[in-house]
Structure formats: structure tokens, C-alpha cells
C-alpha positions as CSV (number, residue, x, y, z in Angstrom):
1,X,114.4,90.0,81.0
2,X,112.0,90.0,84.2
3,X,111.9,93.2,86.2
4,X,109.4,94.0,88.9
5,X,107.3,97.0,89.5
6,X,109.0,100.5,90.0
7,X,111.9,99.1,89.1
8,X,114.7,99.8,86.4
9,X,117.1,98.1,84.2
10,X,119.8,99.1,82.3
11,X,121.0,96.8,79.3
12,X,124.3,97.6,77.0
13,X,124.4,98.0,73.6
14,X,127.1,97.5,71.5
15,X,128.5,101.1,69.8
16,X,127.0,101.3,66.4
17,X,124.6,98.2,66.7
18,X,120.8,98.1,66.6
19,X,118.4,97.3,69.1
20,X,114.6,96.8,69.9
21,X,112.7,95.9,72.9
22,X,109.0,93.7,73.1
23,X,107.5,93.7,76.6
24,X,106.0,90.0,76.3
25,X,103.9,90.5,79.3
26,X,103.2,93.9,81.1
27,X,103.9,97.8,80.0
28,X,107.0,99.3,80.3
29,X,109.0,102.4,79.6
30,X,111.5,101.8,77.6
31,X,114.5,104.3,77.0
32,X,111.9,107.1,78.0
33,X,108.9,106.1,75.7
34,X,105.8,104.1,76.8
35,X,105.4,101.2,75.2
36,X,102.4,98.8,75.9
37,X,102.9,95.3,76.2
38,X,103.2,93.3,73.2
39,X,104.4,96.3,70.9
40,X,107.5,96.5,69.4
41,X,109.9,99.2,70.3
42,X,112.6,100.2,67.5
43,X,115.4,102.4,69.2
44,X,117.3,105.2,67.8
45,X,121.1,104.4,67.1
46,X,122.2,107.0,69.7
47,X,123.9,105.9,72.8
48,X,125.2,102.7,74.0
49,X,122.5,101.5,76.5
50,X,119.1,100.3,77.1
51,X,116.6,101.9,80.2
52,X,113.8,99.3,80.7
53,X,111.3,100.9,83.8
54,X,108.1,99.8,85.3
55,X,105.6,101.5,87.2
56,X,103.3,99.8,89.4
57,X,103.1,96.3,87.2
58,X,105.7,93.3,86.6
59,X,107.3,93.4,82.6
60,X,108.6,90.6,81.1
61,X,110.8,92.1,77.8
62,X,112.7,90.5,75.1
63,X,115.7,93.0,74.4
64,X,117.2,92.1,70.7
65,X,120.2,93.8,69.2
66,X,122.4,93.7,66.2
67,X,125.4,94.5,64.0
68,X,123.4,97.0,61.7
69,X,122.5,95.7,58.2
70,X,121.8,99.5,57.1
71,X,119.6,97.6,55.0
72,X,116.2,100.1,53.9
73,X,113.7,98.4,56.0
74,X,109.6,98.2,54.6
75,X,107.1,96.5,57.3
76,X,103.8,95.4,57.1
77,X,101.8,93.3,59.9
78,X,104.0,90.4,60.8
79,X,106.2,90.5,57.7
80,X,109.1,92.5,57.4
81,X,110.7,92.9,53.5
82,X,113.6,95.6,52.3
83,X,110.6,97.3,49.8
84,X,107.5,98.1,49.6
85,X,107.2,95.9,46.3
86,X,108.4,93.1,48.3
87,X,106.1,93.6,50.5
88,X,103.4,93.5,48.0
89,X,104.9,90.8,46.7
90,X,104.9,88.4,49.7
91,X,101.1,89.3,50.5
92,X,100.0,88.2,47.4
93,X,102.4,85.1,47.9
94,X,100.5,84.5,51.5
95,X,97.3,84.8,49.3
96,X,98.1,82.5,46.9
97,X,99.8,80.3,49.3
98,X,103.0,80.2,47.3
99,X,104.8,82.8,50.5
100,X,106.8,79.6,51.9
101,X,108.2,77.8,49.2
């Protein structure tokens, strides 16, 4: 999604599904919290729609959502496991270079 400066965009969620925003290019305000571009923004479960706002710059923002997995959710750089273990697990895996097999 493009939106221009002091602007604001409203994006629906599904009840009960999951969602995160990733301004790709520029800052934005999203659902009321700062978020800098090229940070990931996990939203709460609570209400049924997205507020995406810029200030004085362009943002470019990829807005993903989800039937929830309620899955328990361990994350570490760029990998994302259910555990802590696993986690563990995969970095040694990068390491050995066994991760992709």
C-alpha cells in the first residue's frame, strides 16, 4: 500500500484474524505506534481494522493478515520457529549449513 504524506489509510481485518504491517520505504504510524521504516509491526488482536498515517514523508507498507494459528511464536533475527529450542536448533543448522535440507 502507497500513501502520501499527512495522509491516512484505513485497512480491514478480518474478526479474530492476525495482522502485521512493514513500511518497506518511509516511517509511518501504524494503529497509533511509530514504526520506522523497515521494522515489523505485530498488532494486537483487538479490533477489526488497520490505521496506516504519515507525517510529512511518502510510506510504502506491506499489510499481512491471517486466520490465527494460536501457535506459541519464538523469533530470532530473520528466522521465526514455535520454541526457543528450535530456534537454537536452526542456528546451529545455518552454521553447519545443514538449515535447508
Amino acid at each position: 500500500m502507497h500513501t502520501d504524506a499527512n495522509s491516512s489509510v484505513t485497512v480491514p481485518v478480518k474478526d479474530g484474524w492476525s495482522a502485521f504491517a512493514f513500511p518497506l520505504a518511509g516511517d509511518a504510524i501504524i494503529s497509533g505506534t511509530e514504526t520506522e521504516e523497515q521494522t515489523a509491526s505485530k498488532l494486537d488482536d483487538e479490533g477489526d481494522y488497520i490505521t496506516i498515517e504519515t507525517k510529512d514523508n511518502n510510506a510504502e507498507v506491506l499489510v499481512y493478515s491471517s486466520k490465527r494459528l494460536d501457535e506459541p511464536i519464538a523469533w530470532r533475527g530473520l528466522i521465526v520457529m514455535n520454541t526457543e529450542e528450535e530456534l537454537d536448533q536452526a542456528f546451529e543448522d545455518l552454521k553447519n549449513g545443514t538449515f535447508i535440507k
